[in-house]
N, CA and C of each residue as an Amber inpcrd file, in Angstrom:
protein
   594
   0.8400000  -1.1900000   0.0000000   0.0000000   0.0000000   0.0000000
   0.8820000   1.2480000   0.0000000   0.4070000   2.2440000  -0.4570000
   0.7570000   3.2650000  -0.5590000  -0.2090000   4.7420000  -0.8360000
   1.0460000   5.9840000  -0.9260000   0.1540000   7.1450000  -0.3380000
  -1.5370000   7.3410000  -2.1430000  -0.9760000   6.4940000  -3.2760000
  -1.6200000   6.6830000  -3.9780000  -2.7750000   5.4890000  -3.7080000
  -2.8000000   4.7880000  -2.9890000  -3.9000000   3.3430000  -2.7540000
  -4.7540000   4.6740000  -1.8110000  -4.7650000   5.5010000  -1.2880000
  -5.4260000   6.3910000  -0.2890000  -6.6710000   6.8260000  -1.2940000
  -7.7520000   6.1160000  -1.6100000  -8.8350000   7.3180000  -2.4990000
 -10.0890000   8.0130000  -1.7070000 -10.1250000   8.0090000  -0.8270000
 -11.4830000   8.1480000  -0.3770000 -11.2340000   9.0340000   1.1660000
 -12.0840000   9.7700000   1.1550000 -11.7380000  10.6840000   2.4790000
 -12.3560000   9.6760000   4.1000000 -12.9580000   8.8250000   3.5660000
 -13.7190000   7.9060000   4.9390000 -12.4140000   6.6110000   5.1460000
 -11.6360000   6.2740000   3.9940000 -10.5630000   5.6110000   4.2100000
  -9.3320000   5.9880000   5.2310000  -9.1600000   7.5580000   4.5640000
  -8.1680000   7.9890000   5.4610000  -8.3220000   8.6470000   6.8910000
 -10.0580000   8.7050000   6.8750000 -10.6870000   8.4420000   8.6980000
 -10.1530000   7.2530000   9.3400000 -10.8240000   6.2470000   8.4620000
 -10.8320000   5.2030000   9.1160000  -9.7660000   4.1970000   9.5100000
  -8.6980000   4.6040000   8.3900000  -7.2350000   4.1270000   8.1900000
  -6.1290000   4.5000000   8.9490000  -6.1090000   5.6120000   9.2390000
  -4.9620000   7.0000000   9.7610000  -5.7220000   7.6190000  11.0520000
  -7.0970000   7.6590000  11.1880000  -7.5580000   7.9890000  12.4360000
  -7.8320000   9.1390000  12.3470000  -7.9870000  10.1410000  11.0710000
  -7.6680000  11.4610000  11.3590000  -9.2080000  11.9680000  10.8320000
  -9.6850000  13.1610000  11.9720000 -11.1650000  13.4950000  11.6990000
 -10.6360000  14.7890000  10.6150000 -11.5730000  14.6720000   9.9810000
 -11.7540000  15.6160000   8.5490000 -13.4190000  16.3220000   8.3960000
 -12.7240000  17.6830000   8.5110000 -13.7800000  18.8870000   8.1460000
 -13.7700000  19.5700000   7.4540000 -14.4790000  20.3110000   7.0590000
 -14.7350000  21.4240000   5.5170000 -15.1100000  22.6230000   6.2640000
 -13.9720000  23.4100000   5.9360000 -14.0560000  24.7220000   5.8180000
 -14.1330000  25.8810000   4.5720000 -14.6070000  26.9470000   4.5050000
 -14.6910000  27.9130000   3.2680000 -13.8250000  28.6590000   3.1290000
 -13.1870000  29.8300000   2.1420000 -12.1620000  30.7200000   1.8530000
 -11.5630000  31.1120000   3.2510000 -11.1590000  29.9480000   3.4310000
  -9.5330000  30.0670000   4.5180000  -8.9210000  31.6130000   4.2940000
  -8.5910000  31.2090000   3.5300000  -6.9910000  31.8080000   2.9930000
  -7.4770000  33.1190000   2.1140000  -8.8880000  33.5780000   1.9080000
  -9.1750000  34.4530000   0.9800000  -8.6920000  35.9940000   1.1360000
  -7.8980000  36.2840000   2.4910000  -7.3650000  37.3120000   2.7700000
  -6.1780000  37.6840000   2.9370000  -5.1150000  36.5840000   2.4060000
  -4.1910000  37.0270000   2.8460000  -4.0230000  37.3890000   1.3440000
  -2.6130000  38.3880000   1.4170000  -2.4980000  39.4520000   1.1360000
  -1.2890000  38.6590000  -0.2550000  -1.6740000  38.8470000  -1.5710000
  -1.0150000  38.6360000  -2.6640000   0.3260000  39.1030000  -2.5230000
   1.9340000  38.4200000  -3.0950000   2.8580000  38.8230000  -2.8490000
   3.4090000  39.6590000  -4.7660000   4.0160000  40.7290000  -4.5490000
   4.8200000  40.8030000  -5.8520000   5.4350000  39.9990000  -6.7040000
   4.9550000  38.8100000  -7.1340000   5.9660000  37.9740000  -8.0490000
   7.1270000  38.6450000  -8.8100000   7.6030000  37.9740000  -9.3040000
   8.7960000  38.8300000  -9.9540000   8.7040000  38.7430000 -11.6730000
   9.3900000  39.6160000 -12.0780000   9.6440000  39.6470000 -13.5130000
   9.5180000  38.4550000 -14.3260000  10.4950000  37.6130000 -13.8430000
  10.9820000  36.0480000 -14.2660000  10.0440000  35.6330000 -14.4350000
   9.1420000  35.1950000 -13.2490000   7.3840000  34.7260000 -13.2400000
   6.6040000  35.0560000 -14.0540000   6.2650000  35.8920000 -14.0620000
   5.8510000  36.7080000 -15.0240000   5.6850000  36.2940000 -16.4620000
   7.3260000  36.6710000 -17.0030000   7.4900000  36.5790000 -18.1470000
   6.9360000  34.7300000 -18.8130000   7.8930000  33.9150000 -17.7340000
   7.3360000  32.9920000 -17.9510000   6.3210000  32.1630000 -17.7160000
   5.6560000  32.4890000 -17.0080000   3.9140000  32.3360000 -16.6170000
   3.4270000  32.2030000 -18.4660000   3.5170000  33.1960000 -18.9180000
   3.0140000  33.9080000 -20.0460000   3.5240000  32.9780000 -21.2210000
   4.1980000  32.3540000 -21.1060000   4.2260000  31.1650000 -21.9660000
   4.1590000  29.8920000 -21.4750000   4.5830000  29.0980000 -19.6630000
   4.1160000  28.4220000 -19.6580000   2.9280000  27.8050000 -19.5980000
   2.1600000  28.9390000 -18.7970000   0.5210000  28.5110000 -18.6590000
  -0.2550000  27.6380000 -19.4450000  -0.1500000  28.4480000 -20.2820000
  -1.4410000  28.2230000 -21.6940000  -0.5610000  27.0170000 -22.1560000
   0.7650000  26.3910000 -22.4280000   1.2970000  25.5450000 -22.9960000
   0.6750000  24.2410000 -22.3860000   0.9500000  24.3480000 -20.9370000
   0.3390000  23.4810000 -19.6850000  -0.7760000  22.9130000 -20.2660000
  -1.8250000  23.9730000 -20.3240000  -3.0130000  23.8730000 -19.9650000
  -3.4960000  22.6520000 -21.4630000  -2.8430000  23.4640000 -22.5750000
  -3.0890000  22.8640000 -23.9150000  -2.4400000  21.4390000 -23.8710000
  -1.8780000  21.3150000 -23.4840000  -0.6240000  19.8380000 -23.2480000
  -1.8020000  18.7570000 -22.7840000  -2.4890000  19.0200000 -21.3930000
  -3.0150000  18.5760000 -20.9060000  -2.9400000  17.3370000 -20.0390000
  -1.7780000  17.1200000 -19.4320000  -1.5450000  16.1840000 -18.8550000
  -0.7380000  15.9290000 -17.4430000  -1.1100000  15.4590000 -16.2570000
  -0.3490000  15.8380000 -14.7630000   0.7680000  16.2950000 -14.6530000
   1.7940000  15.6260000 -15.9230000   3.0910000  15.8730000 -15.9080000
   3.2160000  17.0860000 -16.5950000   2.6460000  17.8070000 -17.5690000
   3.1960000  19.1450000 -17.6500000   2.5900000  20.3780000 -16.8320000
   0.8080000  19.8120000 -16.2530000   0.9240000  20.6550000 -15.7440000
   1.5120000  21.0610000 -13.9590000   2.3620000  19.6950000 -13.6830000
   3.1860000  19.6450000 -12.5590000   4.5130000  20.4590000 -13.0290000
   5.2060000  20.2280000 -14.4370000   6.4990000  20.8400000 -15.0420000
   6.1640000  22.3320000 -15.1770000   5.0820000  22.6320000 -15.7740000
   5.2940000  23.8420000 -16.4700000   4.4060000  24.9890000 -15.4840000
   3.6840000  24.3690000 -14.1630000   3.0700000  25.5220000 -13.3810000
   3.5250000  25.0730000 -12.0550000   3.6490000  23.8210000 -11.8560000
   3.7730000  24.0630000 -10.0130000   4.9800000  23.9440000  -9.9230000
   6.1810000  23.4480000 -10.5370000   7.5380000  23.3750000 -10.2590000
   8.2050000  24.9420000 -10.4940000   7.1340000  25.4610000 -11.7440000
   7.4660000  27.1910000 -11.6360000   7.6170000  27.6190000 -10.4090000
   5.9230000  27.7800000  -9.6480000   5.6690000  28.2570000  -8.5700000
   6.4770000  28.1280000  -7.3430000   6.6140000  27.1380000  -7.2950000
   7.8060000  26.4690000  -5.6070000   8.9450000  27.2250000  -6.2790000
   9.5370000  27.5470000  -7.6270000  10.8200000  28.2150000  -7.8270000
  10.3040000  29.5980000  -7.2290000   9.8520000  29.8960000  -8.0400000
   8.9360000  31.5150000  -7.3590000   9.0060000  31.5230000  -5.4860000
   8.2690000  30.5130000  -5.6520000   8.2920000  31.1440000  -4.0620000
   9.5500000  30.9430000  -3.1930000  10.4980000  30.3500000  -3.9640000
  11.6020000  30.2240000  -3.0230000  12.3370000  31.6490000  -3.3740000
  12.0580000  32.3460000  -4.0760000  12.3470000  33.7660000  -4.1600000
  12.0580000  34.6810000  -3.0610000  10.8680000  34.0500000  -2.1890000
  10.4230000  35.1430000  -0.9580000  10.0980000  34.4900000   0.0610000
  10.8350000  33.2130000   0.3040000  10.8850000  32.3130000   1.3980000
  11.6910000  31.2270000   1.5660000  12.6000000  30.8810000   2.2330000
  13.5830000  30.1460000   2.3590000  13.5030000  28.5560000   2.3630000
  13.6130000  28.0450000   1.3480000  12.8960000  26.6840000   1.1610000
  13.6090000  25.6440000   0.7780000  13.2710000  24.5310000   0.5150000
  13.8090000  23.4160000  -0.1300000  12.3830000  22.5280000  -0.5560000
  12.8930000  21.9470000  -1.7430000  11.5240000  21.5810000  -2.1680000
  11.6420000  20.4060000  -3.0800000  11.3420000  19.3920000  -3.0330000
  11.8040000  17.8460000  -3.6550000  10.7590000  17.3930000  -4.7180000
  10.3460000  16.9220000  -6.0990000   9.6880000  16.6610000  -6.8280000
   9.8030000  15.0190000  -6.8610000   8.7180000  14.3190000  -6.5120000
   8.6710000  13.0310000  -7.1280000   9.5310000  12.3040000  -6.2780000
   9.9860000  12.5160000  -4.9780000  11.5850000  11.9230000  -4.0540000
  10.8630000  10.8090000  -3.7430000  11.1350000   9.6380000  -3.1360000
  10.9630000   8.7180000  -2.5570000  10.5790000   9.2500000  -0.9070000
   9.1680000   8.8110000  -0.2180000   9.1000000   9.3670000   1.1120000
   8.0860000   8.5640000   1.8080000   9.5200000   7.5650000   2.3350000
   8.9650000   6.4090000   2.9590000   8.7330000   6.4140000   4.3250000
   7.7770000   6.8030000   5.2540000   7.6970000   7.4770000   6.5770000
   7.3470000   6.0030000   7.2780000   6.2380000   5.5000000   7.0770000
   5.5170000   3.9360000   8.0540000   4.9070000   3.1970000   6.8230000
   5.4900000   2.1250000   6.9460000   4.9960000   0.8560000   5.5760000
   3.6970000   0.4160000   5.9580000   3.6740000   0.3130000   7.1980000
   2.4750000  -0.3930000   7.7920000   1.3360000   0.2220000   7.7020000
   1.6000000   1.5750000   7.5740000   0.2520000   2.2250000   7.7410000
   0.0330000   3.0000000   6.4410000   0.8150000   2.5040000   5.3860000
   0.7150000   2.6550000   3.6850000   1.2500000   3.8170000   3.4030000
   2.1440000   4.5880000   4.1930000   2.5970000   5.6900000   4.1890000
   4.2040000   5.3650000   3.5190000   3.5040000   5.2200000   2.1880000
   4.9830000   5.1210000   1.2850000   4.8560000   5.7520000  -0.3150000
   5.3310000   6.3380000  -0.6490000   5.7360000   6.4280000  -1.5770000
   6.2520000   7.9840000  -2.3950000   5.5900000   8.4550000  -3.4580000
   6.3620000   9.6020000  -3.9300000   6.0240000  10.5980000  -4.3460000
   5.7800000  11.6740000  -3.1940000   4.5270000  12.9630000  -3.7420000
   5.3420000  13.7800000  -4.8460000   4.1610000  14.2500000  -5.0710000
   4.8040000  14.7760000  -6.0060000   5.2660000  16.0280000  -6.1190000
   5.2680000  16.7120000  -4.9190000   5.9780000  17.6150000  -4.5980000
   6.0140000  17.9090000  -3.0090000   7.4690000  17.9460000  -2.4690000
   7.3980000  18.2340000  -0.9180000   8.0100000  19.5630000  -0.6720000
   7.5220000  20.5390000   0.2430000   8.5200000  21.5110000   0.6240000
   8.9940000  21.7320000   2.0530000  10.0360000  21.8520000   2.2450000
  10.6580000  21.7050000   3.5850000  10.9980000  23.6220000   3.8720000
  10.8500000  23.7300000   5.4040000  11.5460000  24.7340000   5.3780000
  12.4250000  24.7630000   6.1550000  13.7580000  24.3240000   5.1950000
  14.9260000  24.5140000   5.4180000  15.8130000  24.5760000   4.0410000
  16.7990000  25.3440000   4.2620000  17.7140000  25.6370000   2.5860000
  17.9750000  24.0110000   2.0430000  18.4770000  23.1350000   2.8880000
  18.9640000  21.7990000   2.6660000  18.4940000  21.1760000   1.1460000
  19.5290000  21.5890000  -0.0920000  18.3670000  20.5480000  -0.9370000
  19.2690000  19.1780000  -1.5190000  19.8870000  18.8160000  -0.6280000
  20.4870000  17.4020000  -1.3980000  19.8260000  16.7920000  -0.3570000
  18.6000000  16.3610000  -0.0540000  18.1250000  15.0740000   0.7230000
  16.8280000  16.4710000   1.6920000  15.7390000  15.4950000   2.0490000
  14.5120000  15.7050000   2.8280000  15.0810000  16.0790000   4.2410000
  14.6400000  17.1680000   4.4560000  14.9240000  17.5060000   6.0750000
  13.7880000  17.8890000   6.6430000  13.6160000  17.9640000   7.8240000
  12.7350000  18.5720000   8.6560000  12.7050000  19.7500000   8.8930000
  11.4740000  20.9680000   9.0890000  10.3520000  20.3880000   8.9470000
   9.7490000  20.5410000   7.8720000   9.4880000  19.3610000   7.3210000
   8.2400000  18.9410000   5.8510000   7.0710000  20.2790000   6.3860000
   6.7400000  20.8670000   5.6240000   5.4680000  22.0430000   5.7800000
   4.4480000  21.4340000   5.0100000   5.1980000  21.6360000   3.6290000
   3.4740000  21.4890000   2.4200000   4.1750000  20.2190000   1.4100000
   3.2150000  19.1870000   1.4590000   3.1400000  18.7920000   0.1280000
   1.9250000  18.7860000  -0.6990000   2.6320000  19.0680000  -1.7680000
   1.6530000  18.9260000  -3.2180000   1.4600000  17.9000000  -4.0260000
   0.5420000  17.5360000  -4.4280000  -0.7390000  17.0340000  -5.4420000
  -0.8570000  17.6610000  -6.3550000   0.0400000  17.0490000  -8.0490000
  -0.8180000  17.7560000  -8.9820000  -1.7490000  16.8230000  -9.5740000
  -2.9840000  17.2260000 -10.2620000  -3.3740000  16.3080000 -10.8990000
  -4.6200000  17.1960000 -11.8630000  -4.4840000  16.5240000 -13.1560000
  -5.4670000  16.8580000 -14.3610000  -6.4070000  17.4660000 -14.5800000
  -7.4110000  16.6240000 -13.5370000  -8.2240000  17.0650000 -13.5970000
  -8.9270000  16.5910000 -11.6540000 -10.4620000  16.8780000 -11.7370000
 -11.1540000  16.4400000 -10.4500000  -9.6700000  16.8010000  -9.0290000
  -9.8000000  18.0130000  -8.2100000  -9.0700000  18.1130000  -7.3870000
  -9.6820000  17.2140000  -5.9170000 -10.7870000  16.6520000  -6.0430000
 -11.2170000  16.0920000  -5.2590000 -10.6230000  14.2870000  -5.0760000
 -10.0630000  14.4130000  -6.1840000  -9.4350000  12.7190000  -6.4810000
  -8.2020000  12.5890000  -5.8090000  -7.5750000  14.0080000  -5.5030000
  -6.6380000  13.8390000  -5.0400000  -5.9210000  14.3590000  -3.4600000
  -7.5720000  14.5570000  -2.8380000  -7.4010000  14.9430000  -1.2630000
  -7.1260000  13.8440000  -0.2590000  -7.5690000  12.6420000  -0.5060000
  -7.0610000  11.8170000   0.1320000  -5.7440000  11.1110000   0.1250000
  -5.3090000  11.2240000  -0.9510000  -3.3650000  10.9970000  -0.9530000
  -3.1050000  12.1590000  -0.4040000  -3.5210000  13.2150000  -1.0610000
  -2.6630000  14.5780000  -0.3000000  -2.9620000  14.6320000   1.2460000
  -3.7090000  13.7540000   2.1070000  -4.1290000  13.7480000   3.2540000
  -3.1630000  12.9130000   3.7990000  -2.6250000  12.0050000   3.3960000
  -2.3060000  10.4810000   3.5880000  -0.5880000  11.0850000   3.9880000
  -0.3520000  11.9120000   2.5590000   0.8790000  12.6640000   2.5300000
   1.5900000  13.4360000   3.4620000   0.3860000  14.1890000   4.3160000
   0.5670000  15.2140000   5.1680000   0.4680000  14.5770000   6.6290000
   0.0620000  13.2630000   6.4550000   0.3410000  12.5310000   8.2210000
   1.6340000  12.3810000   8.0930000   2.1780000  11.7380000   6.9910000
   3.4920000  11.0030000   6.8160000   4.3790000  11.8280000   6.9780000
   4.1230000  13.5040000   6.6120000   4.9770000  14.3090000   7.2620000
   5.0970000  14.9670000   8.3100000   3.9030000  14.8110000   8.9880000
   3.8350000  14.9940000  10.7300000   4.2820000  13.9280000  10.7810000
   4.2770000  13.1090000  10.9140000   5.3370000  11.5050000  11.5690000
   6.6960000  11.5920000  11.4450000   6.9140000  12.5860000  10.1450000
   8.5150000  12.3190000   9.9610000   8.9200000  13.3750000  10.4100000
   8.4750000  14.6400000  10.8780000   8.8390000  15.5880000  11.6860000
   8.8790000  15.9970000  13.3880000   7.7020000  14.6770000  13.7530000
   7.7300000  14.0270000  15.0290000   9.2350000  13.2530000  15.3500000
   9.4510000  12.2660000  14.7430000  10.3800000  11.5170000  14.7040000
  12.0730000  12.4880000  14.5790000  11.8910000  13.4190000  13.3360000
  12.7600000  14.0850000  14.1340000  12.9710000  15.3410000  14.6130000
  12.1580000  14.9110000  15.6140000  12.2670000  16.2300000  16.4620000
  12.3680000  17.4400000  16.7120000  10.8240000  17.4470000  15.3270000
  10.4540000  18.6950000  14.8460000   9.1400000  19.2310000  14.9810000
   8.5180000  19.0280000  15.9150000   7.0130000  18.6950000  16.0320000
   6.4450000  20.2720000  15.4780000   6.3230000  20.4870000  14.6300000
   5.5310000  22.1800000  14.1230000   3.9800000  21.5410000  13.8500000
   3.3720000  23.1010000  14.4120000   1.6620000  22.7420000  15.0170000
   1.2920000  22.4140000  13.6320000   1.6810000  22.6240000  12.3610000
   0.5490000  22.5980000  11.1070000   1.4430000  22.0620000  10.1760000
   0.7060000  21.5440000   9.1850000   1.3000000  20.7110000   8.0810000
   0.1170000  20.9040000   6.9480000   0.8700000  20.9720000   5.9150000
  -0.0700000  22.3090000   4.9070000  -0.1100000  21.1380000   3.1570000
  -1.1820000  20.5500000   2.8370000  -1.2870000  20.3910000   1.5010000
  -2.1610000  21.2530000   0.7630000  -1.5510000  20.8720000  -0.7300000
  -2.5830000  21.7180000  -1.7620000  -3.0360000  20.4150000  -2.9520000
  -3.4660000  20.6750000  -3.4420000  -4.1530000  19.7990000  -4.3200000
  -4.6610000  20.5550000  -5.3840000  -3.7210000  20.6680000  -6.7510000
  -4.1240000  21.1620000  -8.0200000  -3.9600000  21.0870000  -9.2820000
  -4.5600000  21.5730000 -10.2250000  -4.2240000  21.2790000 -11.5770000
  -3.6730000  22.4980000 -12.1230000  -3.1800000  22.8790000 -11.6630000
  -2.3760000  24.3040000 -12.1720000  -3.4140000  25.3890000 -12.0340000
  -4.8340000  25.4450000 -12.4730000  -5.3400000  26.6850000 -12.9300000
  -6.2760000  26.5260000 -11.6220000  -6.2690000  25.6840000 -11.1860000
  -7.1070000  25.8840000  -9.3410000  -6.2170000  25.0610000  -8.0630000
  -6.5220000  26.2090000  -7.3740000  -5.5570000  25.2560000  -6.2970000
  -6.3250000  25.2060000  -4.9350000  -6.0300000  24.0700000  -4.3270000
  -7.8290000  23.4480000  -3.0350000  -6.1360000  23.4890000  -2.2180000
  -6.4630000  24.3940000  -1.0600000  -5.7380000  23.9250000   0.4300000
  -6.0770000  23.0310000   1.3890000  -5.1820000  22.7720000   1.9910000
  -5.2710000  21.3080000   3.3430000  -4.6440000  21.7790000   4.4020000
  -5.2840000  21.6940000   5.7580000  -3.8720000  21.9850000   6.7550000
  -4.2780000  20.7240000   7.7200000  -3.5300000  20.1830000   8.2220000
  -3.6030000  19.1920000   9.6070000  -2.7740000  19.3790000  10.7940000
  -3.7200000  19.5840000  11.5460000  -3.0640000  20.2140000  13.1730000
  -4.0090000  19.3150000  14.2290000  -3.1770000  18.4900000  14.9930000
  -3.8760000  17.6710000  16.0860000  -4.5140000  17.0220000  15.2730000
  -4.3620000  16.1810000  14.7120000  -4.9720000  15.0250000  14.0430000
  -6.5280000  15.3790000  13.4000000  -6.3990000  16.4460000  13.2940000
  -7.8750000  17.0430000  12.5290000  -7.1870000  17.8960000  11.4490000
  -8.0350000  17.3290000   9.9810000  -7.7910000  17.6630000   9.1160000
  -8.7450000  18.9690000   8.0110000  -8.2430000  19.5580000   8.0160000
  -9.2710000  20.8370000   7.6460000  -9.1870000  20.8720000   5.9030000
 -10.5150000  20.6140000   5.2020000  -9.7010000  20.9410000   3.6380000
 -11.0750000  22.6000000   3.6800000 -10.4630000  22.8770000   2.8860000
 -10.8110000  24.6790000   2.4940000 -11.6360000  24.1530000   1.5140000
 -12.7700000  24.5520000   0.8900000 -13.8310000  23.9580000   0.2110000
 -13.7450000  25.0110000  -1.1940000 -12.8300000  26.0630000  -0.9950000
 -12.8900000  27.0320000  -1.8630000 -12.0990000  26.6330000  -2.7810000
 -12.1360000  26.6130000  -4.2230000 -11.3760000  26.8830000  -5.3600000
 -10.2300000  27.9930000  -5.6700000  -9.1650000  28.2090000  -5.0530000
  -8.3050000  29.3850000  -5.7090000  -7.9710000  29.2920000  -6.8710000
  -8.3710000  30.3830000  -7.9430000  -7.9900000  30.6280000  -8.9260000
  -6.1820000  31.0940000  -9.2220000  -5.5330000  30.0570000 -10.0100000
  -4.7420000  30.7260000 -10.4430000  -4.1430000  32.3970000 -10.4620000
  -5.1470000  33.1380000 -11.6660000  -4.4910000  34.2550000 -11.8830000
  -3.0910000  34.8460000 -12.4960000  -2.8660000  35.6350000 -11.5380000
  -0.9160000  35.5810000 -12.0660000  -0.4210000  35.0620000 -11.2840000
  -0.6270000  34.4630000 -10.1120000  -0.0130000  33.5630000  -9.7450000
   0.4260000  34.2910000  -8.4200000  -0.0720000  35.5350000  -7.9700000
   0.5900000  36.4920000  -6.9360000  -0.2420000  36.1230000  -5.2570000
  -1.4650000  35.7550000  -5.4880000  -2.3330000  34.9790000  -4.3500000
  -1.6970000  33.8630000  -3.8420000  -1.6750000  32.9310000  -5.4230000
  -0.9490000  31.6290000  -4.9120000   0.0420000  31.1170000  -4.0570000
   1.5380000  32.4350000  -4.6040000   2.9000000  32.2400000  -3.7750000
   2.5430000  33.0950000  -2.7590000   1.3340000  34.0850000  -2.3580000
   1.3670000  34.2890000  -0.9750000   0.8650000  33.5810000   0.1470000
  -0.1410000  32.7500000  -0.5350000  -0.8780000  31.9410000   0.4960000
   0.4310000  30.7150000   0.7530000   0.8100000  30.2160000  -0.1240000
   1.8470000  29.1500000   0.3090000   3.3500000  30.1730000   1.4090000
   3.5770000  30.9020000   0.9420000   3.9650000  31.7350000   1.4620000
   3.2870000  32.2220000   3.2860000   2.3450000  32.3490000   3.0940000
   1.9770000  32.5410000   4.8380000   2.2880000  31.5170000   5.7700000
   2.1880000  29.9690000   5.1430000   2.8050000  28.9880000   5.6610000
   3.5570000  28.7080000   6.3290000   4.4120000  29.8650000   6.0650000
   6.0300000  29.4120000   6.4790000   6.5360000  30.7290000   7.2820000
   5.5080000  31.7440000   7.2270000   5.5960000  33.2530000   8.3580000
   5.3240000  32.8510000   9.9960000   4.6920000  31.3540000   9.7350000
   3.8390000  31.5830000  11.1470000   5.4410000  31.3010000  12.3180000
């Protein structure tokens, strides 16, 4: 088993133990950051390429691997695509998100503490809350273990042009029910961005 065998939000109740609630525009206030030029420019050709491509892998290449570059422009990060992140076998907590971000500079190997991982996927962001749930115990476990216990642990779940937030604190899992729109992309790297202010 693994973090992709996770489909169903009553599985990862019933599996992982963790109570799950729905909340609305969380995040609808915090405050958009200046992206930069770079972004920008290339937003403006990767987007629409993404979008036309149509498939997890470009729009994981050509918008969210942008974005984590972006935001490591205005927050001190490390951030792993596709790594191997084997936390507890037993409890199916294996395998390879598809995007993790740590906040710490460290990028030759996973350090503590894991903050956000990401979920891209095609289409239906709802297909992919329960891995991204599954994902975000495995990194409270691996930040428990070493001896990093931080109160919140932050997924997103998107297809480039919408992005659904997750946070899990005390074994209660909150997903945000709201759709963030893309845009230019200046909401996006702030909300992932507040993440890592607290």
């Amino acid at each position: 088993m693994s973090y992709s065998d996770f489909k169903t939000l009553d599985q990862v109740n019933k599996d992982l133990g963790i109570v799950i609630k729905a909340e609305n525009e969380l995040y609808i206030n915090v405050e958009p950051v200046e992206v930069t030029q770079w972004f920008i420019d290339t937003m403006k050709k990767a987007y629409t390429r993404a979008i036309r491509i149509n498939t997890e892998s470009a729009r994981q290449a050509l918008i969210v691997d942008l974005m984590l570059i972006e935001l490591n422009q205005h927050v001190s990060i490390s951030f792993f695509l596709e790594n191997s992140f084997n936390v507890d076998s037993s409890k199916g907590l294996t395998g390879n998100p598809d995007g993790i971000i740590s906040h710490s500079d460290n990028q030759l190997y996973i350090t503590s503490p894991v903050v956000v991982l990401v979920e891209a996927k095609k289409s239906d962001l709802g297909s992919g809350l329960a891995q991204c749930l599954a994902e975000m115990e495995a990194a409270r476990l691996f930040n428990e273990k070493e001896g990093n216990n931080i109160p919140t642990v932050y997924g997103v779940v998107t297809d480039g042009a919408l992005w659904q937030f997750l946070s899990l604190k005390d074994n209660i899992a909150t997903i945000d029910s709201y759709l963030y729109h893309f845009g230019n992309g200046s909401q996006i790297v702030g909300i992932l961005k507040s993440f890592f202010d607290v």
